[in-house]
N, C-alpha and C positions, 0 to 999 in steps of 0.2 A: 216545378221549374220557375226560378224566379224571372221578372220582366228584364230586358234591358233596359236599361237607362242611357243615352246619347248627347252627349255633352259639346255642343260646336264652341270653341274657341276662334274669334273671330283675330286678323289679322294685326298683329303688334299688340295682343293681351295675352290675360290670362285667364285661369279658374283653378279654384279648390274642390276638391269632392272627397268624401269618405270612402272607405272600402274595407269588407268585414274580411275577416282572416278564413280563407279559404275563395274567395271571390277573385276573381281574373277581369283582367279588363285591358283595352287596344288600344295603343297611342298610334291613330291612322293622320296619314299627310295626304288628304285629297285630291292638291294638286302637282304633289310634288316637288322638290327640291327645296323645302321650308324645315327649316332644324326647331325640336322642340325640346325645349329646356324641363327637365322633372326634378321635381324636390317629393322626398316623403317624409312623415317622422310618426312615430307613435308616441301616444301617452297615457301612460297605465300607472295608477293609483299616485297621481297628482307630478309622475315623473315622465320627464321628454327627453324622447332621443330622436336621432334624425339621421335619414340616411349620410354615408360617409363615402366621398368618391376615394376618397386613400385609405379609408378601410378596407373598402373594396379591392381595389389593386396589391395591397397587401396580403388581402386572404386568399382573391385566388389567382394572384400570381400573373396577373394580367393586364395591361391595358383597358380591355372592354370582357366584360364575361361573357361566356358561351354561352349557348342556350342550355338548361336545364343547371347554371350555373347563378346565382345569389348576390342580391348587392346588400350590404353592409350598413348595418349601421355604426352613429360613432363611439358605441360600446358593443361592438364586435357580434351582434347579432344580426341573423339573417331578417329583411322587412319583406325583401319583394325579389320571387325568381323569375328570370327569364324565361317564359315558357318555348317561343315562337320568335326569329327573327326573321321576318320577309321582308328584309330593305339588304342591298349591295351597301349600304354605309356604314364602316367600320366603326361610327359611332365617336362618343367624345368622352373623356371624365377626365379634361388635363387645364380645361379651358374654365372660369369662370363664366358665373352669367354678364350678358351686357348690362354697363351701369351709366349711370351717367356722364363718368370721367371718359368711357370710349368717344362718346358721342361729339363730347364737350373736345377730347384733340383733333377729332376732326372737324372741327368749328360748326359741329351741331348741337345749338342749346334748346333746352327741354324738352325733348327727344322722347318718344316711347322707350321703355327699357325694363327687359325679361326683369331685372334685380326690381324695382320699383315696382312691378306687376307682382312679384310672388310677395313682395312684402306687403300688399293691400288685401293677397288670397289669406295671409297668417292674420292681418286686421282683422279682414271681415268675419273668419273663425274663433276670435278672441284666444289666439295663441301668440305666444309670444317665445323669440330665441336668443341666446345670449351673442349667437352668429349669424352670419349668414353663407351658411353650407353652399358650397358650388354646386352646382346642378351634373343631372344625366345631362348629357346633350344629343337626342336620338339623332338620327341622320344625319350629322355634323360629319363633315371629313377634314378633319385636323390631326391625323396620325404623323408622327415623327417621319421628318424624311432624312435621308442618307447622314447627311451631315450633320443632324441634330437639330436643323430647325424646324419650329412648329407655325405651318403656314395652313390657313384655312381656305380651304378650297369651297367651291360652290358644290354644294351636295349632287350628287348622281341618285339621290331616293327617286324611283319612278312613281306616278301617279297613283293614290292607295298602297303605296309602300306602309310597312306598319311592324310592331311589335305586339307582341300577346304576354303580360305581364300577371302573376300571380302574387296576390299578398300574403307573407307568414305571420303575420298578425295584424288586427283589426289598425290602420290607417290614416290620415289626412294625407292629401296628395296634391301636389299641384304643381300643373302643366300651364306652360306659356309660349306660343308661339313667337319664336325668335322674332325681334323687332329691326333686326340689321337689315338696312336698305341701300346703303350706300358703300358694297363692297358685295362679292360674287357670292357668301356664304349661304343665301335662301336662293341661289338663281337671279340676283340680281332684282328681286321683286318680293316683298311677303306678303302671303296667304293666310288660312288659317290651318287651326288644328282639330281633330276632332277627336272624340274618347266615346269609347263603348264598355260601361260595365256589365258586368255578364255575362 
């Protein structure tokens, strides 16, 4: 039985980590109500793909997949299935990451921001994309209301809310705790994130 590995993600960052194809691992919110941004992509024989949140909702027909349900990549292959959802939060894939143009119209300049942190996880990996792929957004509650519009709520994740994630092939991953402070989306305050592979 292999060790776990525990990965804290401190508040308004990120990290990258690998993960082999068969391997599971936990996107936990310690204290609750903090939305955590995933990117993933594989590269096999000098070729990158990356997960795809409209791949996704294309293949299975959804919004957010169910658990024992599969997110996409942007050539139509399975990366990582849902094994486990233990959070009330119907989750996000409609939203980009936060970048610095949010920050900047609400006359916040040089702001922490989820886009800036996952691009410094693909730096310090020496990968590189021709995009940059919107993310999962776990515990995020931004679902469509009645009339069509898409307003972010402060998450309702309870404390140790979490996902149990499986990868379909070997990985680079990388999680960032939402950096929004100045609007209800983390509870009004960000925290961090933590990861368990294994």
């Amino acid at each position: 039985m292999s060790e776990q590995i525990k990965i804290d993600i401190p508040p308004q960052e990120g990290r990258g980590f690998w993960v082999a194809k068969g391997q599971t691992f936990s996107v936990i919110d310690p204290e609750g109500q903090q939305v955590a941004d995933l990117w993933a992509m594989s590269i096999s024989a000098g070729e990158i793909d990356w997960l795809s949140t409209s791949q996704t909702r294309d293949i299975t027909e959804r919004l957010f997949p169910a658990p024992g349900e599969s997110f996409y990549s942007e050539k139509a292959k399975p990366l990582l299935t849902l094994v486990q959802d233990n959070s009330p939060c119907p989750h996000d894939m409609l939203f980009p990451a936060c970048n610095p143009g949010l920050y900047e119209r609400a006359g916040l300049y040089d702001h922490p921001n989820c886009r800036d942190n996952m691009l410094r996880a693909l730096q310090a990996a020496d990968i590189s994309l021709p995009i940059v792929p919107d993310p999962v957004n776990f515990f995020q509650r931004s679902e469509p209301q009645a009339n069509g519009k898409l307003e972010v709520l402060a998450s309702n994740n309870p404390p140790g809310g979490n996902v149990l994630l499986l990868a379909e092939t070997d990985l680079y991953v990388m999680v960032t705790a939402c950096s929004v402070d100045f609007h209800p989306t983390n509870g009004g305050h960000c925290t961090g994130i933590q990861i368990i592979v294994g």
